[in-house]
C-alpha positions in Angstrom: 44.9 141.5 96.4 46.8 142.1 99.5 46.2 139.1 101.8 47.1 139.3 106.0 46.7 135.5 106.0 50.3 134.8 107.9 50.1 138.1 110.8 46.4 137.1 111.3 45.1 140.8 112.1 41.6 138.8 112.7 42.5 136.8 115.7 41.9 138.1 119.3 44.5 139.7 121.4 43.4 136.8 124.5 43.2 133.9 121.7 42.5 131.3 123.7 44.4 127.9 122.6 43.5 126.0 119.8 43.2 122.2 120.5 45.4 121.7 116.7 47.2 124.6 117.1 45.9 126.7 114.9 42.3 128.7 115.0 39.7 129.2 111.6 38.7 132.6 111.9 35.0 133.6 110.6 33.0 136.9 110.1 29.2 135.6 110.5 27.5 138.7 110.5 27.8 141.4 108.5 26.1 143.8 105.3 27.0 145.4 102.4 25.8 148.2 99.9 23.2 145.5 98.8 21.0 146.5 101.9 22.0 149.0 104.2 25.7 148.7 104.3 28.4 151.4 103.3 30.4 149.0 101.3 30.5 147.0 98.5 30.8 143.5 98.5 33.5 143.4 96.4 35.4 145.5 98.9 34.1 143.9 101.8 35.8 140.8 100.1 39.3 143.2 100.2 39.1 143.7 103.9 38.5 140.5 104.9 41.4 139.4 102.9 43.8 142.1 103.8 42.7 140.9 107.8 43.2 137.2 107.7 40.2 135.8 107.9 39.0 132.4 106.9 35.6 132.7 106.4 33.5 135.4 105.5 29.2 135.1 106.0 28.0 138.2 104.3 24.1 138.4 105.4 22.5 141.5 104.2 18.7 142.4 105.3 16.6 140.3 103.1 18.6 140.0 100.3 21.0 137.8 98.7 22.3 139.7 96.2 25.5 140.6 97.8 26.4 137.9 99.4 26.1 136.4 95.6 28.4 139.4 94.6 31.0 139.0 97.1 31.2 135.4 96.4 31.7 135.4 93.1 34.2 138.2 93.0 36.6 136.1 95.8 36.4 133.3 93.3 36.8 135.4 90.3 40.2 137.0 92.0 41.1 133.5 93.8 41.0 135.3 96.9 42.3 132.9 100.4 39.1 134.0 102.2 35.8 131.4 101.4 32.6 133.5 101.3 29.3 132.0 102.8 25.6 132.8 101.1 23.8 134.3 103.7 21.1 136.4 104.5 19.6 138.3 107.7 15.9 137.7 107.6 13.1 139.8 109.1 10.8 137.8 110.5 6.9 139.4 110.8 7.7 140.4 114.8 10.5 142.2 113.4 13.4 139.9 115.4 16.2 139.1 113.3 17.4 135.7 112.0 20.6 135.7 110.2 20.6 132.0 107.8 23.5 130.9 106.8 24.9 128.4 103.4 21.6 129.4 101.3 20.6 128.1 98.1 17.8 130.8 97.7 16.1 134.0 99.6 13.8 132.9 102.6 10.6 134.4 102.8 10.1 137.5 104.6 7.6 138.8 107.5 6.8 135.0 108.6 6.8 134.4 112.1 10.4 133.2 113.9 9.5 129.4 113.8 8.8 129.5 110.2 11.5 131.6 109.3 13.8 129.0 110.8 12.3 126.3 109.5 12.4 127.3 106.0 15.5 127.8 106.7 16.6 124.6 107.7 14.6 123.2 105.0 17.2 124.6 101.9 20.0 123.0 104.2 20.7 126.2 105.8 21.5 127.1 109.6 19.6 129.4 111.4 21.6 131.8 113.9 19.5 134.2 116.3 20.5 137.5 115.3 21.6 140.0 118.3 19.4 138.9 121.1 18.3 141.2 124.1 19.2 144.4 123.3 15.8 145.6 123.9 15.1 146.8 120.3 12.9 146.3 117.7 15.1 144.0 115.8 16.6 142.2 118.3 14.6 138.8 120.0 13.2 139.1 123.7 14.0 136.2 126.0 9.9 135.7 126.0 9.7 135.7 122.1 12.6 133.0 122.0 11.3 130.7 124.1 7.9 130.7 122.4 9.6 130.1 119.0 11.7 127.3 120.8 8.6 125.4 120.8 8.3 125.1 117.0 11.9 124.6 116.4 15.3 124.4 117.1 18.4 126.7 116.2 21.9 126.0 115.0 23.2 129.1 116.8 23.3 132.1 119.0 25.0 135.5 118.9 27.2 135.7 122.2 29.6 138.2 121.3 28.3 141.3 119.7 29.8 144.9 119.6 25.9 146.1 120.3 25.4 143.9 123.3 26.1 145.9 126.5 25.8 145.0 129.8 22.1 144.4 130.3 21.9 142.1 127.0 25.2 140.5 128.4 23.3 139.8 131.8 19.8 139.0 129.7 21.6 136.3 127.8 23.5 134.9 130.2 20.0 134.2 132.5 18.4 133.0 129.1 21.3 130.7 128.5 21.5 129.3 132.3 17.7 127.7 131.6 17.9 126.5 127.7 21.8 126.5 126.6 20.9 123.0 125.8 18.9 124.0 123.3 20.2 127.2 121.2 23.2 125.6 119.1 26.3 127.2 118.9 27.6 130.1 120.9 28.8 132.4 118.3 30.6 135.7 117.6 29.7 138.0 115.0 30.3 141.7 113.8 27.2 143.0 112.9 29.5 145.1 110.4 28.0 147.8 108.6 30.9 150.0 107.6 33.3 147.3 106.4 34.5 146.9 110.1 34.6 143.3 110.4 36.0 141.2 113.1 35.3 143.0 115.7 33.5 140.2 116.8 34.6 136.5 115.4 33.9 133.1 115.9 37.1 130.3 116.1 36.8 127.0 114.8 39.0 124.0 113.8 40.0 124.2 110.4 40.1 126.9 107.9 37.3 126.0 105.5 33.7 126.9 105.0 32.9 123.0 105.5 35.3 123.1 108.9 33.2 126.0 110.6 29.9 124.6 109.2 31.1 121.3 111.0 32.0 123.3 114.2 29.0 125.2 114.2 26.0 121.8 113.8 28.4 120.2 116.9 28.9 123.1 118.8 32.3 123.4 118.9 32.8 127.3 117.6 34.4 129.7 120.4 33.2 133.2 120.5 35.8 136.4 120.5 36.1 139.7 120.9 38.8 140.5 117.7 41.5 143.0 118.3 41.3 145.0 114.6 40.4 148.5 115.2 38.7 151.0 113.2 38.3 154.5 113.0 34.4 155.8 113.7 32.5 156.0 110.4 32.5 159.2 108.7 29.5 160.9 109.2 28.6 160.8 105.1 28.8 157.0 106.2 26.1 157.2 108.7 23.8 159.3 106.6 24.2 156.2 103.9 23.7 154.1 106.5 20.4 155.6 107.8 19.4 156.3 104.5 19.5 152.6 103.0 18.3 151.8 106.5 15.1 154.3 106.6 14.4 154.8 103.6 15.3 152.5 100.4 15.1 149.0 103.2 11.5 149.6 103.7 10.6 150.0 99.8 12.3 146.9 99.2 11.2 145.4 101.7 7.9 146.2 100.1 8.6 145.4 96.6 9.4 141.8 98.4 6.1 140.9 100.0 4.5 142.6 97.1 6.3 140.0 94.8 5.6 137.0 97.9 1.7 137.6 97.9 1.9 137.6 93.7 3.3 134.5 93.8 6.5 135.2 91.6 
């Protein structure tokens, strides 16, 4: 396995300085063929090697199963790279919460609060999910605050290659009246196509512990990372809209089919 670790291709161009010297770099964010990714995790675990990183959260839709994959297949190949369980959860108003260090699959379709506290309750951390981008899957200022009153978060997407300038302006009013309150600031891909880093969150140290540390006291620095990547093909964005579309939503069914059964 071909490791980047010494040139760092994962840091930012505009690094800002690190008070030891020396950043942790970590992907937070991103999915692989186990939901509606184009990649599998075994070669997600390549190019996160190849590009330095430290850390690598993979946090498919409701699943576990590849984060499980990639993990064991860095250990299995003793790759530098530490891989986090995680999982990006659908809550029942459709917003997003990405958990991450999981012992087992959160519960689907329950409402933000819950989500995050059975989250919290495994020993996980709970990370709002691309806020304010006016979709769907992505939290409104109004919804956040109401879910605030039930519970707290470890973290917040700041840095996003989705978030344009009206989510940038929708977060930074949000943040003005309850920064106190949302965790870490924290930079993530999103990455769907294997592009990872586009988006990264620094942190002292290089270890899973050391940016688990960073994120519960708020010390993780959000950037924009300077690895570049050719658009996906289009076959990629069929795949992509196909797992997204079409096979999400059935196992997504299968799952709350299972949940109301009791298994």
């Amino acid at each position: 396995m071909t490791s980047s670790r010494d040139s760092r291709l994962c840091l930012p161009v505009d690094c800002p300085p690190s008070p030891s010297g020396d950043w942790g770099v970590a992907e937070l964010h991103c999915h692989t063929t186990a939901s509606d990714g184009t990649v599998s995790p075994e070669n997600l675990v390549e190019i996160a090697e190849h590009i330095g990183l430290d850390v690598l959260a993979v946090t498919d839709h409701d699943t576990m199963k590849g984060a499980l994959r990639a993990r064991d297949y860095a250990l299995r190949v003793g790759a530098r790279v530490e891989v986090v369980v995680g999982m990006e959860v659908t809550t029942r108003s459709q917003d997003h919460i990405v958990g991450l260090f999981l012992e087992r699959p959160p519960e689907i379709f329950r409402s933000v609060a819950d989500t995050v506290n059975a989250i919290h309750a495994q020993g996980g951390l709970a990370i709002v999910a691309h806020p304010f981008l006016g979709l769907p899957s992505s939290i409104s200022a109004g919804r956040l605050r109401k879910a605030l009153e039930r519970c707290w978060f470890d973290g917040i997407e700041a840095e996003n290659p989705y978030m344009r300038k009206g989510a940038r302006e929708r977060f930074q009013r949000f943040m003005q009246d309850d920064h106190d309150r949302m965790g870490a600031v924290v930079g993530s891909s999103d990455a769907h196509y294997g592009d990872l880093a586009r988006a990264v969150s620094l942190f002292e140290g290089r270890t899973a512990a050391d940016l688990r540390c960073a994120i519960v006291t708020q010390a993780v620095t959000p950037a924009i990372g300077r690895v570049r990547y050719a658009p996906p093909s289009l076959l990629a964005r069929l795949q992509n809209q196909y797992r997204s579309l079409v096979r999400l939503p059935i196992a997504r069914g299968v799952l709350l089919w299972r949940q109301w059964r009791g298994d």
